[in-house]
C-alpha positions as CSV (number, residue, x, y, z in Angstrom):
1,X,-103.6,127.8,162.3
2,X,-101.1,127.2,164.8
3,X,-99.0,129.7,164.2
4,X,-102.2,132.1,165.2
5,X,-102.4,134.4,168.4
6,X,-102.9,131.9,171.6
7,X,-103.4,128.9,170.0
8,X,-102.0,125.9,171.9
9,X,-101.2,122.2,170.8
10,X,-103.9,121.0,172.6
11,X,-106.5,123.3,171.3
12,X,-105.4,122.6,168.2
13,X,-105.7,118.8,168.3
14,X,-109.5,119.6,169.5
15,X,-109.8,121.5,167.0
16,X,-108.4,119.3,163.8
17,X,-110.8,116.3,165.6
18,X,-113.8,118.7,165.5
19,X,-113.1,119.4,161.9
20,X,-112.8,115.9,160.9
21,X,-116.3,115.1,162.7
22,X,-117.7,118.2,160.7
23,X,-116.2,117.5,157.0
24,X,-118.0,114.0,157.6
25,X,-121.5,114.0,159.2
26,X,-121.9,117.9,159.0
27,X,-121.2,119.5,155.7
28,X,-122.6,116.5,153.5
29,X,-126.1,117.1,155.2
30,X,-125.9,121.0,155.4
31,X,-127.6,121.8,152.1
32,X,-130.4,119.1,152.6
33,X,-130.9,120.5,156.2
34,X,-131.2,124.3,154.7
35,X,-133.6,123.0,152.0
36,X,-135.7,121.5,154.0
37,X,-135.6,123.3,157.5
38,X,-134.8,120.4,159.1
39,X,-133.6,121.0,162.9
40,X,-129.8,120.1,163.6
41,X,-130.8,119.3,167.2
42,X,-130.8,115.7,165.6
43,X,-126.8,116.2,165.9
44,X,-127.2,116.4,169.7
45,X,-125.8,113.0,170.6
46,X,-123.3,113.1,168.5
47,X,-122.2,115.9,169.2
48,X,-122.1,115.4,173.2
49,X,-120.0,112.3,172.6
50,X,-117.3,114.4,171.3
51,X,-117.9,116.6,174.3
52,X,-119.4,119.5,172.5
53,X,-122.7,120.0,174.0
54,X,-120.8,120.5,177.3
55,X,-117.5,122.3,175.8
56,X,-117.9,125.7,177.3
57,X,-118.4,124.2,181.3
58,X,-115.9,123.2,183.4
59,X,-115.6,119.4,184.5
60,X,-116.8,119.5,187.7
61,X,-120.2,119.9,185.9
62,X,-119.7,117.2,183.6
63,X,-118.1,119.6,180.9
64,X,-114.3,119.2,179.7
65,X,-112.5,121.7,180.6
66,X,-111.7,123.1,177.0
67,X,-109.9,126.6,176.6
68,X,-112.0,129.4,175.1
69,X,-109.2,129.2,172.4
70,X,-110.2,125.7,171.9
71,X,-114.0,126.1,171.8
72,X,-113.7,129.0,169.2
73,X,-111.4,126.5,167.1
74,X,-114.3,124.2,167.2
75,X,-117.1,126.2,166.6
76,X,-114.8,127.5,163.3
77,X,-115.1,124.2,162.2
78,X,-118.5,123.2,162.6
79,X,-120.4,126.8,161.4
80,X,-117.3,126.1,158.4
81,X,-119.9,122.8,157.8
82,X,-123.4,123.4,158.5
83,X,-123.6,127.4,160.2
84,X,-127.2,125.9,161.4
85,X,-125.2,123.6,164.0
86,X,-122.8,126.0,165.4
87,X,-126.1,128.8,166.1
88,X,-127.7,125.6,167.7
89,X,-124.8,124.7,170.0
90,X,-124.8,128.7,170.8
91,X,-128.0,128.8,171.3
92,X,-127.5,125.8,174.3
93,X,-124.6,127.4,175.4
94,X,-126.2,130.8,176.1
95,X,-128.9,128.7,178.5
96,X,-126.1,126.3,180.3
97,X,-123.8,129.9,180.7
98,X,-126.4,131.5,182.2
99,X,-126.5,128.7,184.9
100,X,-123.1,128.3,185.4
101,X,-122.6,132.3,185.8
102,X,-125.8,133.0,187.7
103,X,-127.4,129.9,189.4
104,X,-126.0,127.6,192.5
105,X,-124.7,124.9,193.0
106,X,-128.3,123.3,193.2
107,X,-129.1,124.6,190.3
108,X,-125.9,123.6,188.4
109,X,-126.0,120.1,189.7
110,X,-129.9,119.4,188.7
111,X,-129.4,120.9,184.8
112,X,-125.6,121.2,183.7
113,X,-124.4,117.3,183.8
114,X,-127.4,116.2,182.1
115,X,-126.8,119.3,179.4
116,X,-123.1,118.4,178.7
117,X,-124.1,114.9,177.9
118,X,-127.1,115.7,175.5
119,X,-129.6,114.3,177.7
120,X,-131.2,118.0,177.9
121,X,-130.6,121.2,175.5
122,X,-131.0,124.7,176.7
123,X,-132.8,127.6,175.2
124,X,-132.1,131.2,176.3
125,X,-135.1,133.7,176.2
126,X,-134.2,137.1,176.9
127,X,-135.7,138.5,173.6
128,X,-139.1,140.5,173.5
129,X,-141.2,141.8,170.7
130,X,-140.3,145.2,171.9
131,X,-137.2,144.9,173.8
132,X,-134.8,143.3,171.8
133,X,-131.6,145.7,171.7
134,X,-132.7,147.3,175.1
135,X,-133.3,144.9,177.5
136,X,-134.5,147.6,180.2
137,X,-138.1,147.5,178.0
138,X,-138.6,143.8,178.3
139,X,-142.5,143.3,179.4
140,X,-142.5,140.0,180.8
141,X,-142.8,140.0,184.3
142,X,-141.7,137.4,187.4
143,X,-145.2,138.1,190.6
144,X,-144.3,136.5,193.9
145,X,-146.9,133.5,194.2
146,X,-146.5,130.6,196.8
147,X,-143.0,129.5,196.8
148,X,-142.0,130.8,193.7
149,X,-143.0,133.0,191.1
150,X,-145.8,133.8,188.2
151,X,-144.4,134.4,185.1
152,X,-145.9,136.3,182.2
153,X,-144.8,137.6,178.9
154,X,-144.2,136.6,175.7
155,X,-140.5,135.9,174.4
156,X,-139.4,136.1,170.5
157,X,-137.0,134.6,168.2
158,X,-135.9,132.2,170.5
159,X,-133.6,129.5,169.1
160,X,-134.3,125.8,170.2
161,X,-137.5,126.3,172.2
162,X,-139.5,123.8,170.5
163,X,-136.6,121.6,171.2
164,X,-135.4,122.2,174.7
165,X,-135.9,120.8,178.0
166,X,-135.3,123.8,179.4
167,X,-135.4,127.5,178.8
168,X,-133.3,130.5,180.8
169,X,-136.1,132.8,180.6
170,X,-135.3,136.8,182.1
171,X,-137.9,138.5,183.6
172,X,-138.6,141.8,185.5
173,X,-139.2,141.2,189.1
174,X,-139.2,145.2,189.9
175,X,-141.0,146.8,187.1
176,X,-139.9,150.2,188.0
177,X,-135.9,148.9,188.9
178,X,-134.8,149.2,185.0
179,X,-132.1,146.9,184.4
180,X,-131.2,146.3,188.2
181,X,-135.2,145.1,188.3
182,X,-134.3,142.1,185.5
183,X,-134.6,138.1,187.0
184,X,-133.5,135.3,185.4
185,X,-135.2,132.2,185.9
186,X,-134.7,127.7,184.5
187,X,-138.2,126.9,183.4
188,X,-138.6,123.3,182.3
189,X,-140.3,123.2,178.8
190,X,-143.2,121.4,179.8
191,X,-144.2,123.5,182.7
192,X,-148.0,124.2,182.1
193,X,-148.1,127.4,180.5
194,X,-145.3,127.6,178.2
195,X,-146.6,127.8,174.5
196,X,-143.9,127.4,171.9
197,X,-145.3,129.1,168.4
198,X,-144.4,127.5,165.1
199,X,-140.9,128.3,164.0
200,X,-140.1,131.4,162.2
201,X,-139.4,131.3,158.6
202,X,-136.1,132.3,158.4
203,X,-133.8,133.8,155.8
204,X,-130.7,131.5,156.6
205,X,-129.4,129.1,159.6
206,X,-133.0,127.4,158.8
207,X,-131.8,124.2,160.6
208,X,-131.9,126.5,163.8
209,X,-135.5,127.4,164.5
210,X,-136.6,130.0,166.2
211,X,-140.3,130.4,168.1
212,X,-142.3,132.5,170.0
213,X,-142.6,131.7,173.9
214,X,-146.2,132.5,175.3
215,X,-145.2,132.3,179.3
216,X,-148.0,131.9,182.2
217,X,-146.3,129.3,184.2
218,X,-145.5,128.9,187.8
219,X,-141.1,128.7,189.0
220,X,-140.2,127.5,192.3
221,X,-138.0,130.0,193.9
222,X,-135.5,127.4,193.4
223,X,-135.5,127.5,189.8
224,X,-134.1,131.6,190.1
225,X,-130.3,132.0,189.1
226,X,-128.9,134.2,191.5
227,X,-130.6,136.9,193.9
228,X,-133.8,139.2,192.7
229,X,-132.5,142.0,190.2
230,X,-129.3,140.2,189.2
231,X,-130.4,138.8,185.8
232,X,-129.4,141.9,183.9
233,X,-125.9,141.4,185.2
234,X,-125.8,137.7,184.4
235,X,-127.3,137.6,180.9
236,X,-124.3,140.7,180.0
237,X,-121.9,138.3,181.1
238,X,-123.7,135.3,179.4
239,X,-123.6,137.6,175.9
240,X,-119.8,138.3,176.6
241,X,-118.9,134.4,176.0
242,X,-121.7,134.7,173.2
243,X,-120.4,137.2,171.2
244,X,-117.0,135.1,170.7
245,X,-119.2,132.0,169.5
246,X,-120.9,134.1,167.2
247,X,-117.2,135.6,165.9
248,X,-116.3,132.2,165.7
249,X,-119.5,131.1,163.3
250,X,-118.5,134.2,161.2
251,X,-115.6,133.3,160.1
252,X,-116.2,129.5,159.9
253,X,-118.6,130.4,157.0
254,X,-116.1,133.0,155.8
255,X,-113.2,130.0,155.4
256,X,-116.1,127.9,153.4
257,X,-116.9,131.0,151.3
258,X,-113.2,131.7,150.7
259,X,-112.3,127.9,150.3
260,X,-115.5,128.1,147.7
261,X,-114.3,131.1,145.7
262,X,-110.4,129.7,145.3
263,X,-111.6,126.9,144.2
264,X,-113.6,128.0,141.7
265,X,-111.1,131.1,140.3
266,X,-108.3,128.4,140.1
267,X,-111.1,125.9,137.9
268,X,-113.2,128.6,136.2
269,X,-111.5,129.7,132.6
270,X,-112.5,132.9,130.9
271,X,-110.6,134.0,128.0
272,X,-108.8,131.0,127.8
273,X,-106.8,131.5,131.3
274,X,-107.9,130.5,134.6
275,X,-109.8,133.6,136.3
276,X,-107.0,133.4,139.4
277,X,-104.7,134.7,136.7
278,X,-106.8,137.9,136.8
279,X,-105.1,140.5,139.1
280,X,-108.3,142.6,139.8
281,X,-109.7,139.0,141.2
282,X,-106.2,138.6,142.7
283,X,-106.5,141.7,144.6
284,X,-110.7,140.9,145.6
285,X,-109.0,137.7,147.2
286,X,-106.2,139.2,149.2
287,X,-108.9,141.7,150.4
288,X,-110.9,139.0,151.6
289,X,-107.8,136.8,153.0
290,X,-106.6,140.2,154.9
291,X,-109.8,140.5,156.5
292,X,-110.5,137.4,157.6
293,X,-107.1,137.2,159.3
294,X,-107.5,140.2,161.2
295,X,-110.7,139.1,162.2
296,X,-109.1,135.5,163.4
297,X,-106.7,138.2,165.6
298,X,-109.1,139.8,167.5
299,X,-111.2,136.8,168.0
300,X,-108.4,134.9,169.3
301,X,-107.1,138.0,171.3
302,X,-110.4,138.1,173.2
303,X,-110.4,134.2,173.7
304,X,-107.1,134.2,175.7
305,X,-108.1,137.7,177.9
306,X,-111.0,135.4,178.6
307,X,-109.0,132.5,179.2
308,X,-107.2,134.4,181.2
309,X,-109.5,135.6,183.4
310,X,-109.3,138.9,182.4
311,X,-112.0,141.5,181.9
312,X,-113.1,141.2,177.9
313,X,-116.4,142.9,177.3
314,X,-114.6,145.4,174.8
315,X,-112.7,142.8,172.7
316,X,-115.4,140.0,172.6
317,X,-118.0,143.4,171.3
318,X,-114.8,144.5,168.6
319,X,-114.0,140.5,167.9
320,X,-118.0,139.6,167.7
321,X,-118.6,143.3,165.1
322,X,-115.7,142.5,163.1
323,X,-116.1,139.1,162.4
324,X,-119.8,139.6,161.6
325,X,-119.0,142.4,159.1
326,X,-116.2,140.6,157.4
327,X,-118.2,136.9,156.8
328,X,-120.7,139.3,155.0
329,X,-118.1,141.2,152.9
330,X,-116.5,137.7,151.8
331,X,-119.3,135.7,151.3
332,X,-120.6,138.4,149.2
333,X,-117.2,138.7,147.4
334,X,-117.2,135.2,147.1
335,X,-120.4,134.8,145.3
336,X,-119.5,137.9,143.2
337,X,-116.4,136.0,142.0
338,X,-118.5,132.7,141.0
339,X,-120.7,135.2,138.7
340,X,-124.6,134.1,138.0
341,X,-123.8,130.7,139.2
342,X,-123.0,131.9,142.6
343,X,-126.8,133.1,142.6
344,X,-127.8,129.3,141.9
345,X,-128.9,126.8,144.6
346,X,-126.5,124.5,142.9
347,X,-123.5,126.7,144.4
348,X,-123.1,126.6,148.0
349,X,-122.6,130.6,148.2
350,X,-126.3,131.7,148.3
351,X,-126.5,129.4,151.7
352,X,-123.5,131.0,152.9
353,X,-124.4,134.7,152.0
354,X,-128.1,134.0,153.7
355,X,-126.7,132.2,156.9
356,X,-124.0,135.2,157.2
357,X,-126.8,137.7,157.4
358,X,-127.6,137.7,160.7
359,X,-124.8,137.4,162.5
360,X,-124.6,141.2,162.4
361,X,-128.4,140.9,163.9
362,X,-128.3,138.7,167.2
363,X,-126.2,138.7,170.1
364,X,-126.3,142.6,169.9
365,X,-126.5,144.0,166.4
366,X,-123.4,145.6,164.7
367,X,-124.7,149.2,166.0
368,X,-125.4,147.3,169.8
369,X,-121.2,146.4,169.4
370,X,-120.4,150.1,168.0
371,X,-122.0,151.6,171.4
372,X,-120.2,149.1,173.9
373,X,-117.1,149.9,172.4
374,X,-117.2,153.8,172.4
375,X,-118.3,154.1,175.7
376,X,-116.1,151.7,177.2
377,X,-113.6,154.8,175.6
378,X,-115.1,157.6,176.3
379,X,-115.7,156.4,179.9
């Protein structure tokens, strides 16, 4: 690990105390929480102790002042335990991005301390039934009333609602503006007229619900990050940071897959010979070893630029597609190695294979990656 692109000493001792905190209260729980659907916001305070809940924000707002290279090491770690955890710590780290990119210092004072310490989680609700890879089509709308603001609309698949004490919620404030007419707003989750649904049933990461948001509440002005029409900007920004996180959940659940699937050839016997003796398994495993390196590379490459300070849309949109598309060539490799017991619940593969599956989805979809890219080069 060290030896890896921009990886420091220091990140890397945050990152071996992460992993110990993972191997020992995350991944013994992991199957029980995908069996049952249990929420991993039950982690919070434990996780705030070790400073993760407040990882990605600086210290002045009660974060502590971790590298990006460090925070991907540590997210590696945890979605290599229990991929439900790491999506719920994004999830809370799209919402406390969005305030420390787009609100004030009001703003950051009233919700970010309290959110590093796990006294409140964050949800993020840009979503829509119909405007999910375009946010330009969103319907929910953000009506001058009073001091502050009606809003309206109903917001999908949004992870930790039911949980949260507060949700980033975008909104249009100029209907006919596009993206420039796109608010964002910090709605308290019991604000009268916020209706989280039941949570989805979900394919995999089922200890990260997601809900429905029915929205006909009442902001104070103060509660809006940023001037009218900046939210677009903001929540690109916000999705920047996220697309590393969810890079970094890829290929902590490729490492379990691949740590599964070595395991297994170097223990499994056919023919009277271990099956790691087999070259055309030799050659499936370098495949999936080459991979997974290069994705490492880029996801590390786009964690220093960003570390940096320097501009990192492209790389964090290549880091965040190639990941995603590698955890799902490996995990399926992986489960293809273990045969028909890789298909049993008894194997930890299925759980992998389903919580890989959308990480190609959310945070902008594989395709959503492929069109960032090409136009930032035919530009």
């Amino acid at each position: 690990m060290h030896k890896r692109l921009g990886v420091q000493p220091a990140d890397l001792e945050i990152g071996d105390a992460i992993g110990r905190f993972a191997r020992s209260e995350l991944a013994p729980k992991a199957a029980e929480i995908d069996r049952d659907e249990a929420s991993t916001t039950r982690y919070v305070p434990l996780l705030a102790e070790l400073g993760i809940m407040g990882m990605n924000l600086p210290e002045r707002w009660g974060g502590i002042d971790a590298s990006p290279v460090a925070l991907i090491l540590s997210l590696v770690e945890i979605a290599r335990a229990c991929a439900s955890t790491s999506s719920m710590i994004g999830a809370h780290y799209l919402a406390t991005d969005s305030i420390l990119i787009g609100g004030d210092d009001s703003l950051r004072e009233r919700y970010l301390p309290d959110a590093a310490a796990g006294a409140k989680l964050g949800a993020f609700a840009l979503t829509e039934p119909r405007a999910g890879s375009n946010p330009a089509d969103m319907a929910t709308r953000a009506t001058p009333e009073g001091d502050g603001y009606r809003l309206r609309g109903v917001k999908h698949f949004i992870s930790n609602a039911d949980a949260a004490d507060f949700i980033v919620v975008y909104a249009k404030t100029d209907p006919e503006a596009g993206t420039r007419g796109i608010s964002a707003f910090v709605v308290d989750r019991k604000t009268p007229g916020v209706e989280v649904a039941p949570a989805e049933k979900l394919m995999g990461i089922r200890g990260a619900p997601a809900h429905e948001v029915a929205l006909d509440c009442f902001v104070p002005a103060a509660n809006r990050l940023g001037a009218e029409g900046s939210g677009f900007r903001t929540a690109m920004k916000v999705l920047d940071n996220s697309r590393l996180d969810v890079a970094a959940t890829s290929l902590g659940i490729a490492e379990a897959a691949l740590e599964a699937a070595v395991d297994w050839a170097r223990q499994r016997e056919v023919g009277g010979e271990p099956l790691s003796r087999k070259q055309g398994l030799q050659w499936m495993f370098a495949d999936m070893k080459t991979r997974l390196e290069a994705a490492w590379l880029l996801t590390l490459q786009a964690a220093v630029m960003r570390g940096a300070g320097e501009p990192f849309t492209d790389h964090a949109s290549m880091a965040k597609l190639y990941a995603s598309e590698t955890v799902a060539f490996v995990t399926d490799t992986a489960l293809q190695i273990h045969g028909g017991y890789g298909f049993t619940r008894e194997m930890p593969l299925e759980r992998l294979v389903r919580d890989a599956r959308i990480l190609r989805i959310y945070e902008g979809s594989s395709e959503i990656q492929r069109t960032v890219i090409a136009r930032s080069l035919l530009r």
